[in-house]
KEKE-3310 file (N, C-alpha, C; in steps of 0.2 Angstrom, whole numbers, plus 5000, padded with zeros to 4 digits):
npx = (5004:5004:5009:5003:5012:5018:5009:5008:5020:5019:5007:5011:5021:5017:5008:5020:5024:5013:5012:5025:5025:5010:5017:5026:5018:5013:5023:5029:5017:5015:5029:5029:5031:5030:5020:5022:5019:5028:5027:5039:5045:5053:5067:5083:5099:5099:5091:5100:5101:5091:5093:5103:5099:5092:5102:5109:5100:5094:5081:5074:5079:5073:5062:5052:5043:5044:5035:5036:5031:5030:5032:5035:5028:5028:5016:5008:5013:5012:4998:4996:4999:4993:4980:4982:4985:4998:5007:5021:5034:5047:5060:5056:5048:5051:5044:5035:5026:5026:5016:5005:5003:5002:4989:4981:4983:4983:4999:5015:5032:5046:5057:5075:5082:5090:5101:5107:5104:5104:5104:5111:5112:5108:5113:5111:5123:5126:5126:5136:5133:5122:5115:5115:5102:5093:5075:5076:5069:5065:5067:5055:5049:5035:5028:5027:5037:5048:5061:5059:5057:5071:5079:5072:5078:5093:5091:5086:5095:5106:5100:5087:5071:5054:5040:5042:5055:5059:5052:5043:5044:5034:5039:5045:5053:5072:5077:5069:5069:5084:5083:5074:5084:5095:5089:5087:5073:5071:5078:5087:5087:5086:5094:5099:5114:5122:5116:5121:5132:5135:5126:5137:5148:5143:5140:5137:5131:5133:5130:5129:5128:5115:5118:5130:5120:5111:5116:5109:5099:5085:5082:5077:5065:5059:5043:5029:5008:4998:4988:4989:5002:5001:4994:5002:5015:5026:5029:5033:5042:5053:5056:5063:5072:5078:5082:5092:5102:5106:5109:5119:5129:5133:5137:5151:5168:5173:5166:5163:5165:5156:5143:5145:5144:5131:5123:5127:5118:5106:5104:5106:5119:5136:5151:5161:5154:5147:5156:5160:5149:5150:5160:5157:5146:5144:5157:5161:5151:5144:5129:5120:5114:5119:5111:5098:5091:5081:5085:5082:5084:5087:5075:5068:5072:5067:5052:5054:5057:5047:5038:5042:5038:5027:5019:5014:5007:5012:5028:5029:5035:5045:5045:5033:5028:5036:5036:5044:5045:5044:5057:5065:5063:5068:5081:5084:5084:5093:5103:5105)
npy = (4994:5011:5024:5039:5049:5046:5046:5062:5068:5061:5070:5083:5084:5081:5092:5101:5097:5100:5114:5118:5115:5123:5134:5136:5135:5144:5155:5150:5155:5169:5173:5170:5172:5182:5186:5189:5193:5190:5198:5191:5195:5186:5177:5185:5194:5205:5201:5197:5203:5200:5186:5188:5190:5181:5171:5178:5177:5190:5191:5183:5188:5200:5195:5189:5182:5177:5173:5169:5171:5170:5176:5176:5187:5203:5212:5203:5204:5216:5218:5208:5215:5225:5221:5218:5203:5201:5208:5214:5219:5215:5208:5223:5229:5246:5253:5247:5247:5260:5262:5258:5266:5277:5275:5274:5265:5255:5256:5260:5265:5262:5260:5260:5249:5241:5252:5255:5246:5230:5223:5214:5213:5199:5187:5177:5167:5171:5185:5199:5212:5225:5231:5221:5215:5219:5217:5205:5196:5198:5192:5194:5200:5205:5215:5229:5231:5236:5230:5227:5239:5246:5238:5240:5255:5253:5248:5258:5267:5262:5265:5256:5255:5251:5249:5241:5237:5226:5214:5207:5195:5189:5181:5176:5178:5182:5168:5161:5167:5167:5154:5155:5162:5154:5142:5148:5151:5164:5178:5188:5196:5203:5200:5197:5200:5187:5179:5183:5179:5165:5163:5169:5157:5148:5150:5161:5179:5195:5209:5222:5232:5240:5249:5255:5264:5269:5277:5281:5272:5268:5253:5242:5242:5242:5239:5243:5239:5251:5253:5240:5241:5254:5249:5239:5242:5242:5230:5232:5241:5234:5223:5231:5236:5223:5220:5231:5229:5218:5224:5232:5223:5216:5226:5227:5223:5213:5203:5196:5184:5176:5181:5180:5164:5165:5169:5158:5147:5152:5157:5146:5144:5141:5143:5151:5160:5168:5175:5183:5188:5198:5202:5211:5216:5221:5227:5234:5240:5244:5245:5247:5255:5259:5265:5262:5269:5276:5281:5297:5303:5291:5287:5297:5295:5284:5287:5296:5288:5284:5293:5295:5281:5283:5277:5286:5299:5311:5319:5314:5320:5314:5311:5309:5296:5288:5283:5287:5287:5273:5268:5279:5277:5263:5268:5275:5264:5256:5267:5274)
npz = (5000:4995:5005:5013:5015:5003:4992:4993:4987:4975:4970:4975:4964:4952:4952:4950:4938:4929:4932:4925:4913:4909:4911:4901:4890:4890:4887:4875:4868:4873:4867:4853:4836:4826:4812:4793:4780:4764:4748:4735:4722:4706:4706:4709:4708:4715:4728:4738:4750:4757:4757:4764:4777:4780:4782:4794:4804:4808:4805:4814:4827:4824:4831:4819:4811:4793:4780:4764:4746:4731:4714:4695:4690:4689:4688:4693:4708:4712:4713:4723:4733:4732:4737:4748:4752:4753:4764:4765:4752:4743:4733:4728:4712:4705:4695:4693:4704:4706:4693:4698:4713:4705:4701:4712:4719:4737:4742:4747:4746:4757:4761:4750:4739:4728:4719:4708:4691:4686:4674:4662:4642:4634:4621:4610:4601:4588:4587:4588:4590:4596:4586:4578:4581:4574:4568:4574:4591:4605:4622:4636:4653:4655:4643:4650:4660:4670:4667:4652:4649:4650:4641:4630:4629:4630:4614:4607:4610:4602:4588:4585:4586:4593:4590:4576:4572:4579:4590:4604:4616:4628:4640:4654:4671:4677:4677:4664:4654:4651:4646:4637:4627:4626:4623:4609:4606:4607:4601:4610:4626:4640:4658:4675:4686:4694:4680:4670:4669:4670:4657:4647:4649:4644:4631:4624:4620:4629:4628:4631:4646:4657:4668:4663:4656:4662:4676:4687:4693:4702:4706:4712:4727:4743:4750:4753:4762:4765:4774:4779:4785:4793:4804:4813:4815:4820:4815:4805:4803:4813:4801:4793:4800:4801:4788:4785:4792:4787:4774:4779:4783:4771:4764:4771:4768:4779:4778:4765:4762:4770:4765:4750:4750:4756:4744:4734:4742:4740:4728:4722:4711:4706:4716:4708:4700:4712:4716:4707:4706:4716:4717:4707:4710:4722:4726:4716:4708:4720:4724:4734:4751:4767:4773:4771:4762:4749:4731:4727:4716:4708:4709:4703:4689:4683:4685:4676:4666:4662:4661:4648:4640:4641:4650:4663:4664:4668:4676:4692:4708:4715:4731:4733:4731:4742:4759:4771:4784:4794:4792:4795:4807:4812:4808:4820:4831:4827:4831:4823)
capx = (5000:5007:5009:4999:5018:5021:5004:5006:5025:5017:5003:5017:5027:5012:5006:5025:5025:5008:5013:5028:5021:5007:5023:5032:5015:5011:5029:5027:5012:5017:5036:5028:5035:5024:5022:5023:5016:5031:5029:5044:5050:5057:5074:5089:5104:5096:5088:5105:5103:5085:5097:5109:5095:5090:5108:5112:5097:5089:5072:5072:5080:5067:5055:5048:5041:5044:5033:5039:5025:5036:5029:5038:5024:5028:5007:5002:5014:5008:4992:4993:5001:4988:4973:4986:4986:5003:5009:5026:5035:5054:5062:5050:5050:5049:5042:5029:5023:5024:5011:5001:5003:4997:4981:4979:4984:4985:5006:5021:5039:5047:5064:5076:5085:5097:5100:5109:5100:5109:5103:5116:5109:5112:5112:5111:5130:5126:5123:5140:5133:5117:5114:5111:5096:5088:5073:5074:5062:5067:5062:5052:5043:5029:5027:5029:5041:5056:5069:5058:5061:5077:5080:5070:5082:5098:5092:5084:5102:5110:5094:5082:5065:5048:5038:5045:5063:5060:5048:5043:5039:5031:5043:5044:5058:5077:5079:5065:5072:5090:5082:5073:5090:5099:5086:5086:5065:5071:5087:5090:5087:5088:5094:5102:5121:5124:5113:5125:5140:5134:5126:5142:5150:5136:5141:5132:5137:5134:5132:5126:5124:5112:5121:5133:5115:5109:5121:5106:5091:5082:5080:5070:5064:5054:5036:5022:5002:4997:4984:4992:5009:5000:4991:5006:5020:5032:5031:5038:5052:5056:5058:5065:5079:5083:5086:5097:5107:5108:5113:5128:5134:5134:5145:5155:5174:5177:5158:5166:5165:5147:5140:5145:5140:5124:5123:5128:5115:5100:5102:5110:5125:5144:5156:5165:5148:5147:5163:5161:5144:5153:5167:5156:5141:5149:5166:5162:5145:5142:5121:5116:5115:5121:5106:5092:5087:5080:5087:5078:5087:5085:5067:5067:5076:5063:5047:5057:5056:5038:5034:5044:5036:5019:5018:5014:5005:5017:5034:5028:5040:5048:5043:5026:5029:5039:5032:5049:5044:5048:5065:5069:5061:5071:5087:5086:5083:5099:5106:5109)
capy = (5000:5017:5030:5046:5053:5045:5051:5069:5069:5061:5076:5088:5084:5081:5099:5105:5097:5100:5120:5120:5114:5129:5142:5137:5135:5152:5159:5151:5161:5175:5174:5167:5176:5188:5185:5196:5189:5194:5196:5191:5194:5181:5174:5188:5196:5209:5197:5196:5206:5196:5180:5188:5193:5174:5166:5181:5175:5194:5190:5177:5193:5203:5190:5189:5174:5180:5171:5172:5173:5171:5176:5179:5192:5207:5215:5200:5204:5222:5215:5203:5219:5231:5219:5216:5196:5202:5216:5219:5216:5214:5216:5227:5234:5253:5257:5244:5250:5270:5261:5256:5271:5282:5273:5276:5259:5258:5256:5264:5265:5261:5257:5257:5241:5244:5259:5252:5238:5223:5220:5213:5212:5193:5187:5172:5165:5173:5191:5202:5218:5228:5235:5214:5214:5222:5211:5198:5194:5198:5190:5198:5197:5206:5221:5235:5230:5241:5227:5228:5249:5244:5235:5246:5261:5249:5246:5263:5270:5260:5264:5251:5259:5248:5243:5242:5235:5220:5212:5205:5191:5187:5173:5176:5181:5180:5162:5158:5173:5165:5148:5156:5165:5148:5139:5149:5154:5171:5182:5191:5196:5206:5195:5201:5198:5183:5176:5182:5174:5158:5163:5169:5150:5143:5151:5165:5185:5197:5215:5228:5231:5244:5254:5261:5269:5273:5276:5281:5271:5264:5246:5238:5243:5238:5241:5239:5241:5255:5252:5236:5246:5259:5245:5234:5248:5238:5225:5233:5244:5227:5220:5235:5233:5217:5222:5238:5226:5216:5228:5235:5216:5216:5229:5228:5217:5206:5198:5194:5175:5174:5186:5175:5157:5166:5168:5151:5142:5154:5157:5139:5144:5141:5149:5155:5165:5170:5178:5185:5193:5201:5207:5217:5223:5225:5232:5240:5245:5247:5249:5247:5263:5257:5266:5259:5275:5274:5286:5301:5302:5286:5285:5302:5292:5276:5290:5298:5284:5281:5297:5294:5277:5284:5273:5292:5306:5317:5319:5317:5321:5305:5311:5308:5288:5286:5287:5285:5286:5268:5267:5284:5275:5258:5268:5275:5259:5257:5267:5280)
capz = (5000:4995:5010:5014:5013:4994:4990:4995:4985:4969:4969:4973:4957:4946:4950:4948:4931:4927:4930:4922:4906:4907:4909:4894:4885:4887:4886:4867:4867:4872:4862:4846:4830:4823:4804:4790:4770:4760:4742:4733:4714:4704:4710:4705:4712:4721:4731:4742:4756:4760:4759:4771:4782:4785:4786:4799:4809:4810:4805:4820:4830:4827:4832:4815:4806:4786:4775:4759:4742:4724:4708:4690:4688:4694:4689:4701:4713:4715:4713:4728:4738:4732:4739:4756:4750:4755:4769:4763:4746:4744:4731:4722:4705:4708:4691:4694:4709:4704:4689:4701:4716:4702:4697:4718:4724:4742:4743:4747:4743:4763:4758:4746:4738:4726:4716:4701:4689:4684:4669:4655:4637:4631:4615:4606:4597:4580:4587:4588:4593:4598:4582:4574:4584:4572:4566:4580:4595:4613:4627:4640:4656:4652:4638:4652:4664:4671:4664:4645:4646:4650:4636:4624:4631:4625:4610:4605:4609:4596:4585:4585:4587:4593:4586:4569:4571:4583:4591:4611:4617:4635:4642:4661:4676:4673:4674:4657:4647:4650:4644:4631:4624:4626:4617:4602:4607:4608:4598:4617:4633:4649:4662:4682:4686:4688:4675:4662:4668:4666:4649:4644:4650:4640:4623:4624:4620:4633:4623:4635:4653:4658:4672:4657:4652:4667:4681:4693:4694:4707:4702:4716:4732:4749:4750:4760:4760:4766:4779:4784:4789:4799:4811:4812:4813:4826:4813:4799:4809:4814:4797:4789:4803:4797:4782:4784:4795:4781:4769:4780:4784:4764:4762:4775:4767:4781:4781:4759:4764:4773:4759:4746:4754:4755:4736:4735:4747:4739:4723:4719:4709:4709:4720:4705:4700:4716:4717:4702:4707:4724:4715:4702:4714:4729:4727:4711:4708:4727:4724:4744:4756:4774:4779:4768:4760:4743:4729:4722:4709:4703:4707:4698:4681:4683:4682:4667:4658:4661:4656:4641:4637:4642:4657:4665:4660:4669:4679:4697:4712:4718:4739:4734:4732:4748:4765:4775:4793:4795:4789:4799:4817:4808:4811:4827:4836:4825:4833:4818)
cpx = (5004:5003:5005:5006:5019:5018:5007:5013:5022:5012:5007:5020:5022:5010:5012:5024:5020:5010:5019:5030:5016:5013:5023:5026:5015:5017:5029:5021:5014:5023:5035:5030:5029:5027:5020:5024:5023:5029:5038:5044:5053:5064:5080:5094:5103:5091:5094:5104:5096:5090:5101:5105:5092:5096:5111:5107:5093:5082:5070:5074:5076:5061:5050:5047:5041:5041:5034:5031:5029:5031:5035:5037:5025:5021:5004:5007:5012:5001:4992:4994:4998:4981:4977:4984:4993:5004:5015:5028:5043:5056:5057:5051:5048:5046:5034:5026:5022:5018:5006:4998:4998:4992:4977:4978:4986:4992:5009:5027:5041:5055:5068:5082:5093:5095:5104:5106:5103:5110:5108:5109:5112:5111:5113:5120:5131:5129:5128:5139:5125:5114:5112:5105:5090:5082:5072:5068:5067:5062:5061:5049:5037:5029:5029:5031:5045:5062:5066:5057:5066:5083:5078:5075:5089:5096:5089:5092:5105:5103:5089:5077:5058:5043:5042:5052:5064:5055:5048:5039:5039:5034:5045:5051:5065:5079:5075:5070:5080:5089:5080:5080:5093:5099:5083:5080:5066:5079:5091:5086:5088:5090:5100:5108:5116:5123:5119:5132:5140:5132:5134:5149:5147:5138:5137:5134:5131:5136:5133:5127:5123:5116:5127:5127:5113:5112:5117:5101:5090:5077:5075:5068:5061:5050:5033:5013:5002:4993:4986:4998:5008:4997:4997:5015:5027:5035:5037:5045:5057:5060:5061:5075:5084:5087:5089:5103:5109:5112:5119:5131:5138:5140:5150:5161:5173:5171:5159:5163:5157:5142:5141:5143:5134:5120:5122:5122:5106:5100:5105:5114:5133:5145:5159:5159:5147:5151:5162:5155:5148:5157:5162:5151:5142:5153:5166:5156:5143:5132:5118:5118:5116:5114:5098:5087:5087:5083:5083:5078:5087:5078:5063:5068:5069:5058:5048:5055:5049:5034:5038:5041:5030:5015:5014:5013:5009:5023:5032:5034:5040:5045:5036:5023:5032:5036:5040:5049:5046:5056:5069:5068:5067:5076:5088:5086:5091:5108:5110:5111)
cpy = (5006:5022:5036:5052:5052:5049:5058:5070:5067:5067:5081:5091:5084:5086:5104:5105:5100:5112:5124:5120:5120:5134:5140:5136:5141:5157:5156:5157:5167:5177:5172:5173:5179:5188:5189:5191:5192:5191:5197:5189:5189:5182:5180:5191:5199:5205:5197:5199:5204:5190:5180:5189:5185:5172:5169:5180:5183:5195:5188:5183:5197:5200:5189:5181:5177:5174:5172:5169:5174:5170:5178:5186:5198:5212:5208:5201:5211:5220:5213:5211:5223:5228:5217:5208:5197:5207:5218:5215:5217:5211:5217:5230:5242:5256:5253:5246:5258:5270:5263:5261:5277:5280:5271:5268:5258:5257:5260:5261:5264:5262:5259:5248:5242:5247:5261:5247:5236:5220:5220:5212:5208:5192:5182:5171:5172:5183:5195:5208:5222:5227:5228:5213:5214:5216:5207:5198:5193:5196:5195:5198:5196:5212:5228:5237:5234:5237:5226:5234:5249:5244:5237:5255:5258:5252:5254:5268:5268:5258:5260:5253:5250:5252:5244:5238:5230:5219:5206:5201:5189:5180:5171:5180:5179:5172:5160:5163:5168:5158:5148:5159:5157:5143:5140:5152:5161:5176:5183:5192:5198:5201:5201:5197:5193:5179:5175:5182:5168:5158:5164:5163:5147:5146:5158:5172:5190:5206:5220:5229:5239:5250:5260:5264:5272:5274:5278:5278:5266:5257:5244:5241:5239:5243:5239:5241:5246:5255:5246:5239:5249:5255:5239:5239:5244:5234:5227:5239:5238:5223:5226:5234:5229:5219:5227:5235:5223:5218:5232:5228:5215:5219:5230:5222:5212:5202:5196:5187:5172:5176:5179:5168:5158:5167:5161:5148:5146:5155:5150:5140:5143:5145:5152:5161:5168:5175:5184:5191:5199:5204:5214:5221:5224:5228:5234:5246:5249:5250:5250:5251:5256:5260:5265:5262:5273:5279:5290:5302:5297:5286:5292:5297:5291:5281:5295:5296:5283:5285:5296:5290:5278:5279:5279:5296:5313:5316:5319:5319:5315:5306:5307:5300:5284:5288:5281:5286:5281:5267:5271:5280:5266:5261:5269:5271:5255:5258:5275:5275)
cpz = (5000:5001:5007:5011:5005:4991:4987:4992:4977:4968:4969:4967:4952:4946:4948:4941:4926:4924:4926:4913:4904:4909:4903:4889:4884:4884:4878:4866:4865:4869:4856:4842:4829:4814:4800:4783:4767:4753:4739:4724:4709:4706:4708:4710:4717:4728:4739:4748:4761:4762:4765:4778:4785:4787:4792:4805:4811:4807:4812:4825:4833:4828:4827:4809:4798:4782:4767:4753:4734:4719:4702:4689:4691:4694:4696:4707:4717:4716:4718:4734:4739:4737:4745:4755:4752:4760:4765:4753:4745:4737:4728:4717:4706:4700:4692:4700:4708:4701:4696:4708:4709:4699:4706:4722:4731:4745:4743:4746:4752:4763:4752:4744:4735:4718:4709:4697:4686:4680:4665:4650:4636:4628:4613:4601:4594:4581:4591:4592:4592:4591:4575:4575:4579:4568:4570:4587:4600:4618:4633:4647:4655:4646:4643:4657:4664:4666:4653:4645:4645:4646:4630:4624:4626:4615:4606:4605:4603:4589:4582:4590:4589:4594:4579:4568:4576:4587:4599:4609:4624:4636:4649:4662:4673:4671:4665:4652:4646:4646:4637:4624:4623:4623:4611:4604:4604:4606:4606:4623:4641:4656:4669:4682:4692:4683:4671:4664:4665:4659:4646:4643:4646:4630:4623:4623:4626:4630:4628:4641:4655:4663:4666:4655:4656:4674:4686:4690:4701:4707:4706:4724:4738:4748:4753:4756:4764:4773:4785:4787:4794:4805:4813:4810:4815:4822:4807:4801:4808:4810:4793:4793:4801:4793:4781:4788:4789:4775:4770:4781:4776:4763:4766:4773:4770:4781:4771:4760:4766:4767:4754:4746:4754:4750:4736:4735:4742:4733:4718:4713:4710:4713:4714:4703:4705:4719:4712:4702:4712:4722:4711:4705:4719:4731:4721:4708:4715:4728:4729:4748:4761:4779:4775:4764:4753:4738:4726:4717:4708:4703:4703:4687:4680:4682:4677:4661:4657:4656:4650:4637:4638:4648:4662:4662:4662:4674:4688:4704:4717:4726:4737:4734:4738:4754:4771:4784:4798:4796:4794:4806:4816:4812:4818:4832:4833:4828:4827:4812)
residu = (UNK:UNK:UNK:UNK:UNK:UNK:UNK:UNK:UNK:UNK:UNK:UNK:UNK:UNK:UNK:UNK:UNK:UNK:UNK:UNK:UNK:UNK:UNK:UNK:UNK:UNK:UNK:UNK:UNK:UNK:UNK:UNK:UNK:UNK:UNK:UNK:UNK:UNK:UNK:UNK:UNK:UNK:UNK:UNK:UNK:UNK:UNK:UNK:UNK:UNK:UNK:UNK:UNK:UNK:UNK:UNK:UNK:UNK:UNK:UNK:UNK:UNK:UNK:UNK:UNK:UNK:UNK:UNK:UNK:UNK:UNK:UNK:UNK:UNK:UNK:UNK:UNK:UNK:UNK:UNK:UNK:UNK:UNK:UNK:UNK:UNK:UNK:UNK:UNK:UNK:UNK:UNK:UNK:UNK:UNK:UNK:UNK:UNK:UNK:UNK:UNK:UNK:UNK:UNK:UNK:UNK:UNK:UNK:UNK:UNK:UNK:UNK:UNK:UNK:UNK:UNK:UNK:UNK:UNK:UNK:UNK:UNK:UNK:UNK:UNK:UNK:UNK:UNK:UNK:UNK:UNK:UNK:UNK:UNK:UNK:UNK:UNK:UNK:UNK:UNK:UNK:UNK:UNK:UNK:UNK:UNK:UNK:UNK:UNK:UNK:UNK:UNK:UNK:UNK:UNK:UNK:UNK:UNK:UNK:UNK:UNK:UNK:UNK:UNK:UNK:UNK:UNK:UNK:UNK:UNK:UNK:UNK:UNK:UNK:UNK:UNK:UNK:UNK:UNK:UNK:UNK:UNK:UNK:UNK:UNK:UNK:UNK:UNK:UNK:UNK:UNK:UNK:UNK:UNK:UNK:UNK:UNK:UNK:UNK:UNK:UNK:UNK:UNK:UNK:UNK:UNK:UNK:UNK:UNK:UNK:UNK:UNK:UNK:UNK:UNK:UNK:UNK:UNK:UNK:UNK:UNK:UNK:UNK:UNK:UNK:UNK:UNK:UNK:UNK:UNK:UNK:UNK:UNK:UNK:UNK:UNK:UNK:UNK:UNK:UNK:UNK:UNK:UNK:UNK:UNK:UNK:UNK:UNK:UNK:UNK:UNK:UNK:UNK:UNK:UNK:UNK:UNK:UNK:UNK:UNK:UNK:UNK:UNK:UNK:UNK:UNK:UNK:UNK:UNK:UNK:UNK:UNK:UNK:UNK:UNK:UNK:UNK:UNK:UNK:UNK:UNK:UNK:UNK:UNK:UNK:UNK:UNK:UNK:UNK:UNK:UNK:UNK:UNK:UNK:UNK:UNK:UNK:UNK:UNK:UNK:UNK:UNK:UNK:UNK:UNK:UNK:UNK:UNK:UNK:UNK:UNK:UNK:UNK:UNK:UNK:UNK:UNK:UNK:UNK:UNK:UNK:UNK:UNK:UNK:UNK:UNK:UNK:UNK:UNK:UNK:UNK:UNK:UNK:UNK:UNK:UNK)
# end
């Protein structure tokens, strides 16, 4: 027969256990991540300072669970941000999103990404120099993307006019366009460093690259919804943090090795491509602020072009796309 004394030490422990099980349940409770929809982009360089932000662990830092949401498309990926099917959006097209701002979409500009775009012009063996083009069929995302202005910019500099002188065709994000170039589909193609290393290893020629045409533009951005931002303020601080830490680990030499391995592991490429990206956008282009601010001068170019190609009825003033509140409250917990 068990004792009164056994008894009363089994009850003991069973109520120890019993409560030490409801602490830790509620401490998840109350310590669970807080999640945040991102849309994300198809796959490309700029993507780096997201990658370095999961292998540095300051997602999980700032207690944020990051859901990630990938499309080729950049119309459904404003699309899913405009209807808050997303909260935020990473990297984001900044000409896509201005469309969309100016047809009173409820987004903002929070961030900037990187303030250079990446884009090489590739080409099929046969096709020596821009000015072969003429007549042929470039691959595209979609007909009125930033990386097909881009590419209509190139090719109009060494006079080749559209319509008339070459002809688009809807093929997707940089991986398809690199497939479509490589399988003949399509003469050329705008594709982001490092796509066109490998094409270049592949046979491939390698004409152009944008930044000799535009030396400022403000390629992709962070963005948010509007209404979800302003009730969920903590959250995007939170996440904009990340990623400014991110973007100074980046540029910061001695963290060269971590950087790259994160290339590696995320955009499944060699380490010689990976080297080869870090050498040319990070120690030579250098397109990431230290303090996550976006350019106005580039996002001055980027609604240039619009009004050029009639994306925009008129020249607006780049403030009126950003609402930098976050990014500034971002830094001071910083630190500056």
């Amino acid at each position: 027969m068990v004792s009164k004394t056994a008894l009363k030490k089994l009850f003991v422990g069973f109520v120890a256990t019993v409560t030490l099980v409801s602490i830790s349940f509620l401490a998840d409770r109350l310590w669970a991540a807080d999640e945040i929809k991102l849309g994300v982009l198809s796959t490309a360089g700029d993507h780096w300072p997201r990658w370095v932000a999961w292998e540095q662990g300051y997602f999980k830092e700032q207690n944020l669970e990051v859901r990630e949401f990938q499309t080729d498309s950049i119309a459904k990926a404003v699309q899913a941000l405009s209807a808050n099917s997303t909260d935020l959006m990473f990297p984001a097209n900044t000409e896509g999103l201005i469309t969309a701002m100016d047809k009173k979409a409820p987004i903002k500009i929070v961030a900037g990404n990187f303030t250079k775009a990446l884009y090489d012009l590739i080409t099929g063996a046969k096709y020596k120099k821009v000015e072969d083009l003429k007549g042929a069929t470039m691959g595209v995302i979609n007909l009125e993307s930033g990386s097909t202005v881009l590419l209509q910019k190139i090719l109009l500099a060494h006079g080749l006019k559209y319509p008339g002188d070459y002809d688009l065709l809807t093929v997707g994000g940089t991986p398809a366009r690199y497939a479509a170039v490589k399988k003949g589909a399509v003469a050329a193609a705008m594709v982001t460093i490092p796509t066109s290393y490998e094409a270049r290893d592949d046979g491939l020629n390698v004409l152009a690259n944008i930044a000799s045409y535009l030396p400022d533009y403000q390629f992709t951005v962070i963005a948010g919804h509007v209404k979800w931002m302003e009730s969920h303020k903590d959250h995007t601080v939170r996440f904009l943090t990340a990623m400014i830490k991110a973007m100074r680990f980046l540029n910061d030499p001695k963290n060269k090795e971590a950087s790259i391995q994160a290339m590696i592991k995320h955009f499944k490429i060699s380490r010689k491509y990976a080297e080869m990206a870090y050498k040319e956008v990070v120690e030579e282009l250098r397109p990431l602020r230290n303090d996550g601010a976006p350019s106005i001068k580039g996002i001055e170019t980027v609604i240039n072009l619009q009004v050029e190609n009639k994306g925009l009825d008129k020249a607006y003033p780049a403030a009126m796309f950003i609402d930098d509140s976050y990014r500034q409250e971002a830094l001071k917990r910083l630190g500056g």
